[in-house]
PyMOL CGO cylinders between C-alpha atoms (Angstrom):
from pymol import cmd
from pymol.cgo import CYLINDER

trace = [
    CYLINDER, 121.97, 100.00, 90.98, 119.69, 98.42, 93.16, 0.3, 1, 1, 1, 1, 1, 1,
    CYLINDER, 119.69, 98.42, 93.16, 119.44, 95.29, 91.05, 0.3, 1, 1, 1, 1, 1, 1,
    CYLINDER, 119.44, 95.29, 91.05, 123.59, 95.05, 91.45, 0.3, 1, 1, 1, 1, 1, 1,
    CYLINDER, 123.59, 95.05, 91.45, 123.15, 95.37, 95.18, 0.3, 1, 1, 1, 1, 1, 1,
    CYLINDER, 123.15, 95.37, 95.18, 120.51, 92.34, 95.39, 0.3, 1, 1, 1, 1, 1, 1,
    CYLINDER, 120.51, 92.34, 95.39, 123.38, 90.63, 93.08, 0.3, 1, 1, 1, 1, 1, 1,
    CYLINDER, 123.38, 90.63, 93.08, 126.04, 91.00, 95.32, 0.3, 1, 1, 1, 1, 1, 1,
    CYLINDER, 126.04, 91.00, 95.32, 123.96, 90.60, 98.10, 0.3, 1, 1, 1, 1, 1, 1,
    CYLINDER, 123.96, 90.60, 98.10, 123.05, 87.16, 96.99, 0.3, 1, 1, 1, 1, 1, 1,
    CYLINDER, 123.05, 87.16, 96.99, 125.90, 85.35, 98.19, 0.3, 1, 1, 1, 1, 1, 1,
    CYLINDER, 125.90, 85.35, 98.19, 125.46, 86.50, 101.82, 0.3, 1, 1, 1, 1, 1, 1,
    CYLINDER, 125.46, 86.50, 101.82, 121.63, 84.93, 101.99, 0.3, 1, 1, 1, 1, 1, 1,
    CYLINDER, 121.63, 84.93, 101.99, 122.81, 83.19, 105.38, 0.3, 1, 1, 1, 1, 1, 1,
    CYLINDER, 122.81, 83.19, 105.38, 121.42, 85.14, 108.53, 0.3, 1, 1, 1, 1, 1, 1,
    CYLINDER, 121.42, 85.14, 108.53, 124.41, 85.01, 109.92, 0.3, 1, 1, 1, 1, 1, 1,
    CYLINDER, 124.41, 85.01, 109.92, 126.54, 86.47, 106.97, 0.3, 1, 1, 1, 1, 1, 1,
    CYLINDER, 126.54, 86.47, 106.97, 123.45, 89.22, 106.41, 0.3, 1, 1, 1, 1, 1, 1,
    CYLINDER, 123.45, 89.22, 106.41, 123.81, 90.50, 110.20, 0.3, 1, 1, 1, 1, 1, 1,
    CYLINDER, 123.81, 90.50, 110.20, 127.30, 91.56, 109.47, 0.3, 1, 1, 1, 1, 1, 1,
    CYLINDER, 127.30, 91.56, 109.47, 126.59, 93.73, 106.72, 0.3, 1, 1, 1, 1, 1, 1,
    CYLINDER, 126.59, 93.73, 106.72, 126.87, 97.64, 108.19, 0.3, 1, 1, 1, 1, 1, 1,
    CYLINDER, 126.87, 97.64, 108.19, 123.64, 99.75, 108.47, 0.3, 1, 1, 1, 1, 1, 1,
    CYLINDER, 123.64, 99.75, 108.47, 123.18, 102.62, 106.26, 0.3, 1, 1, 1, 1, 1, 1,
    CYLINDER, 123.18, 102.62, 106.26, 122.47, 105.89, 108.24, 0.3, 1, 1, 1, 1, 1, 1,
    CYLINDER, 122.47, 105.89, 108.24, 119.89, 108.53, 107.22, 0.3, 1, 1, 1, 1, 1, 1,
    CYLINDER, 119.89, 108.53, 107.22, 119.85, 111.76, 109.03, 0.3, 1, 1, 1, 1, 1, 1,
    CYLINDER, 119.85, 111.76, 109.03, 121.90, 110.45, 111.73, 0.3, 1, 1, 1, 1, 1, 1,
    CYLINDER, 121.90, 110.45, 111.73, 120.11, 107.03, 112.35, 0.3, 1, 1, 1, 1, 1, 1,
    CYLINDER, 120.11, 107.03, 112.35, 121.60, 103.75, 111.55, 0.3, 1, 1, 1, 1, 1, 1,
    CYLINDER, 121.60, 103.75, 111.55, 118.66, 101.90, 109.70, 0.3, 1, 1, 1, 1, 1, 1,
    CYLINDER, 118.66, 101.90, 109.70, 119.43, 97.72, 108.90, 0.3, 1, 1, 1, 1, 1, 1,
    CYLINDER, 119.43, 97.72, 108.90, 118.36, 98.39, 104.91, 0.3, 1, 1, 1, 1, 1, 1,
    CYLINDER, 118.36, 98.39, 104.91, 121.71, 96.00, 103.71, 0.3, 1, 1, 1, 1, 1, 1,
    CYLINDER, 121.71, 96.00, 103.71, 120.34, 92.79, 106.11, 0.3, 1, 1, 1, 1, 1, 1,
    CYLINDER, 120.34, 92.79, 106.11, 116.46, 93.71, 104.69, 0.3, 1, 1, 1, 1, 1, 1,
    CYLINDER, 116.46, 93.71, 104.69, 117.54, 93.58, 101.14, 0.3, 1, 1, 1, 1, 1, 1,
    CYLINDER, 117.54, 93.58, 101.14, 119.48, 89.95, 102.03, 0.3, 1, 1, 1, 1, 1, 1,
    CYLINDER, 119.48, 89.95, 102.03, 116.79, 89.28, 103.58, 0.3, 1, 1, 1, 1, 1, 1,
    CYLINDER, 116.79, 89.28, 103.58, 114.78, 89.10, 101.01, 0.3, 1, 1, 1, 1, 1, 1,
    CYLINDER, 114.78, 89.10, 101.01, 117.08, 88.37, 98.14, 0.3, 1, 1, 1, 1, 1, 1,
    CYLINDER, 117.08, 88.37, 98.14, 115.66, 84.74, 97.51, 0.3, 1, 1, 1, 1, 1, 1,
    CYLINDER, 115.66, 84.74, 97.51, 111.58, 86.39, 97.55, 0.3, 1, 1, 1, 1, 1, 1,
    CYLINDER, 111.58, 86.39, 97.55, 109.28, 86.74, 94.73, 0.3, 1, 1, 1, 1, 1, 1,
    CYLINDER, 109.28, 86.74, 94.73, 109.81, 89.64, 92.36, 0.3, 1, 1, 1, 1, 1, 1,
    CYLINDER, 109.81, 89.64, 92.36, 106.55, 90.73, 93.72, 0.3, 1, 1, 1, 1, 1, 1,
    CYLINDER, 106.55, 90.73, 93.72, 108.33, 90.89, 97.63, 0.3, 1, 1, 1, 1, 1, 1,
    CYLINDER, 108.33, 90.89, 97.63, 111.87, 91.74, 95.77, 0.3, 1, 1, 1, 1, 1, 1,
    CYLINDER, 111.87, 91.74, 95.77, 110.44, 95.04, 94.22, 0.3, 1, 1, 1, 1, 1, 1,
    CYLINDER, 110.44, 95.04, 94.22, 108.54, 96.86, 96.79, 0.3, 1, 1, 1, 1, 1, 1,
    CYLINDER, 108.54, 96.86, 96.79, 111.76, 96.61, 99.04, 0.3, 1, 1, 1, 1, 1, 1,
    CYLINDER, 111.76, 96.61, 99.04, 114.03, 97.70, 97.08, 0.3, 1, 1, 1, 1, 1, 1,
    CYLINDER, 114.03, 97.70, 97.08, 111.65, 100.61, 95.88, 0.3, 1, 1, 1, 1, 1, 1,
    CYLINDER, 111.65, 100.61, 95.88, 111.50, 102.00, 99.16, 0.3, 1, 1, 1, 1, 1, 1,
    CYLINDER, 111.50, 102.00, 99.16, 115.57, 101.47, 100.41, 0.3, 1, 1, 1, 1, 1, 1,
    CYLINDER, 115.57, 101.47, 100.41, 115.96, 103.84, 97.00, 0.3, 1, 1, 1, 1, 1, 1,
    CYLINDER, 115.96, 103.84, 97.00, 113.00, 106.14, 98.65, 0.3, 1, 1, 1, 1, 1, 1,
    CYLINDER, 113.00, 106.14, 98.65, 114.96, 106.19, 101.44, 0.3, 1, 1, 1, 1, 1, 1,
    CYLINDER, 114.96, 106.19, 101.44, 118.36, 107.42, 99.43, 0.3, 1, 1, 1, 1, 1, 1,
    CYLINDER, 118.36, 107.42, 99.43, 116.06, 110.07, 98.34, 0.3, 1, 1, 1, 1, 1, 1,
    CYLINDER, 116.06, 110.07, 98.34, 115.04, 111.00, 101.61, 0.3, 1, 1, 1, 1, 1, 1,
    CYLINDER, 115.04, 111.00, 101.61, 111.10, 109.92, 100.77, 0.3, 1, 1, 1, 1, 1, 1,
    CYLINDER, 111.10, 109.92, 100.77, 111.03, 108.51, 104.27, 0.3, 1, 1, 1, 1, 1, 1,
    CYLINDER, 111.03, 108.51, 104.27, 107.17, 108.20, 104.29, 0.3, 1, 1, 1, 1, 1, 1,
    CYLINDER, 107.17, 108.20, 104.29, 107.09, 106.59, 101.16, 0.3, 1, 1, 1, 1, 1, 1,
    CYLINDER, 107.09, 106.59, 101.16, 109.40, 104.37, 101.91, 0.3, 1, 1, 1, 1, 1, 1,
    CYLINDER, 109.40, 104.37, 101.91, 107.14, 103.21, 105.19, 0.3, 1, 1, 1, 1, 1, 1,
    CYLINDER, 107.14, 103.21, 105.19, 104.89, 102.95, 102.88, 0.3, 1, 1, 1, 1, 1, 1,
    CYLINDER, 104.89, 102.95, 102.88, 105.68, 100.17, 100.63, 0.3, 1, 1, 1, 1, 1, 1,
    CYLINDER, 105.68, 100.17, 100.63, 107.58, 98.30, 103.39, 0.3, 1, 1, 1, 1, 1, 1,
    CYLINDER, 107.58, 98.30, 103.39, 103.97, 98.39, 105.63, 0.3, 1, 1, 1, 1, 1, 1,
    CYLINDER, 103.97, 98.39, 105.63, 102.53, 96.44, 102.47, 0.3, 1, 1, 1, 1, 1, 1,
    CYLINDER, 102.53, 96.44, 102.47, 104.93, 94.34, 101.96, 0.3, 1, 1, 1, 1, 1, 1,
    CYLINDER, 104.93, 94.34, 101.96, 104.81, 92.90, 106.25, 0.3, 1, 1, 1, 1, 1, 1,
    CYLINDER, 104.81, 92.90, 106.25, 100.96, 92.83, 105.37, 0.3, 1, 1, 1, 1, 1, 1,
    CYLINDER, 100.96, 92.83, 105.37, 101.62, 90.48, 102.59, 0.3, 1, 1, 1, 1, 1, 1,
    CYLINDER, 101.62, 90.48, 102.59, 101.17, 86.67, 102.89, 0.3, 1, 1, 1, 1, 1, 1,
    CYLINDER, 101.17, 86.67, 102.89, 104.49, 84.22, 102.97, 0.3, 1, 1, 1, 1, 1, 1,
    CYLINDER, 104.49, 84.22, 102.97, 106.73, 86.09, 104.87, 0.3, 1, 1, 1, 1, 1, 1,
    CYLINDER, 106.73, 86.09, 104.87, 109.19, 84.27, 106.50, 0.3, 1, 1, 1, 1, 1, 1,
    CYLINDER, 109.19, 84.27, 106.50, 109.73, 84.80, 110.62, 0.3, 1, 1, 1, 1, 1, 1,
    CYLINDER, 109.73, 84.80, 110.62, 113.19, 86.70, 109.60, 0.3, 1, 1, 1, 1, 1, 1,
    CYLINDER, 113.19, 86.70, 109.60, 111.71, 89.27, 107.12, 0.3, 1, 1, 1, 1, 1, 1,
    CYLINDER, 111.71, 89.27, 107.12, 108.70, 90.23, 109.25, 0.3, 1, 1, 1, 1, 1, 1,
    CYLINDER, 108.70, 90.23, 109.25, 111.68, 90.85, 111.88, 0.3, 1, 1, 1, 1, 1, 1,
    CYLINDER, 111.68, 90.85, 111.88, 113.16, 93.07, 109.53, 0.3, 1, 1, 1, 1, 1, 1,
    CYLINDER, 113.16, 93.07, 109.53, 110.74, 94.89, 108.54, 0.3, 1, 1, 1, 1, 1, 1,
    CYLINDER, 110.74, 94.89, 108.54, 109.56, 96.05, 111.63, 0.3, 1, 1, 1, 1, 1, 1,
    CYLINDER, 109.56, 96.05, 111.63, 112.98, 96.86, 112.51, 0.3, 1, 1, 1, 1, 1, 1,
    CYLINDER, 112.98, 96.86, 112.51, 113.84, 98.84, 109.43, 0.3, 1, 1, 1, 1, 1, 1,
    CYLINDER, 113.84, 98.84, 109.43, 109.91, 100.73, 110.28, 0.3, 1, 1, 1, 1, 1, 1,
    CYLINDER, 109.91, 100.73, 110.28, 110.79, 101.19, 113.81, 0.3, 1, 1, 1, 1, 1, 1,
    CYLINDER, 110.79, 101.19, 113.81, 114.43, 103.32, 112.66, 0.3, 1, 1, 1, 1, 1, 1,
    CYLINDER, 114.43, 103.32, 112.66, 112.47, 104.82, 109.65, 0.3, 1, 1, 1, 1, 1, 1,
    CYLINDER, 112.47, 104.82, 109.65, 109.85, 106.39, 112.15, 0.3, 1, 1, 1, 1, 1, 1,
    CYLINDER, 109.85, 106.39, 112.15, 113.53, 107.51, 114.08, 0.3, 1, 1, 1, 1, 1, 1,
    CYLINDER, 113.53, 107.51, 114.08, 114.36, 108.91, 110.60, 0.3, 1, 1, 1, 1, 1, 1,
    CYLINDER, 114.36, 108.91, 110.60, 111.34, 110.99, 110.15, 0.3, 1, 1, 1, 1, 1, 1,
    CYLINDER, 111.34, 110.99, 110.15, 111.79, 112.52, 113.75, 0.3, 1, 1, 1, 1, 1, 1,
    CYLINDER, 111.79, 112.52, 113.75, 114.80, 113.50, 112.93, 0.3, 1, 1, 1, 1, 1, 1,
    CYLINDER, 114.80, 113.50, 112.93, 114.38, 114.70, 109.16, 0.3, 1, 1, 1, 1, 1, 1,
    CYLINDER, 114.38, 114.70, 109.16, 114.28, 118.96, 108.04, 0.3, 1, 1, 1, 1, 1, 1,
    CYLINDER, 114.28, 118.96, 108.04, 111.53, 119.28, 106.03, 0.3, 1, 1, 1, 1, 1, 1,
    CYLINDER, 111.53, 119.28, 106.03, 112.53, 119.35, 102.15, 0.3, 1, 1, 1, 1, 1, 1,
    CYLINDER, 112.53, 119.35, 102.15, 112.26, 122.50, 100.58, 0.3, 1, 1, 1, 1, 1, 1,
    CYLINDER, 112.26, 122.50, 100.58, 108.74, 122.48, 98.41, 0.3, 1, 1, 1, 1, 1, 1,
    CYLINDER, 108.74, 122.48, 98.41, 107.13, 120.01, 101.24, 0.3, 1, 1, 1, 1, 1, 1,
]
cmd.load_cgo(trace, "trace")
């Protein structure tokens, strides 16, 4: 599924095109994962993969997880200026998120 939405994705790799895209919202908090995955639909599997790993964390409500893999991928080399935006962005409303999530049952 995620593959599909870097597909469909691809034809909006223009910033201007990827800042229209709508926000998905976890536990009340609109978090910018649509304009993260454009953002980074023209990266290296190796960038392409950990991103899209944690948007499907977040679905899954694996918030931390999720922080996780997108703190290693803004500590990676070749970022561009608009991705290393993003990123931060997407950590800042993720760090919202977890303020905001219950606790999972089992956790």
């Amino acid at each position: 599924m995620c593959l599909a939405f870097l597909v469909v994705l691809g034809a909006c790799s223009k910033s201007s095109e990827a800042d229209k895209l709508p926000s998905m919202e976890f536990e009340g908090v609109k978090v910018d994962t649509p304009q993260l995955m454009a953002a980074f639909v023209e990266a290296s599997p190796e960038l392409q993969k950990p991103v899209s790993d944690a948007v499907t964390n977040m679905r899954y409500r694996k918030y931390l997880e999720a922080m996780k893999g997108l703190d290693a991928v803004l500590k990676s080399p070749g970022l561009n200026e608009q991705q290393k935006k993003l990123l931060t962005q997407v950590l800042d409303q993720l760090k919202e998120v977890l303020g905001k999530a219950s606790p999972r049952p089992g956790q």
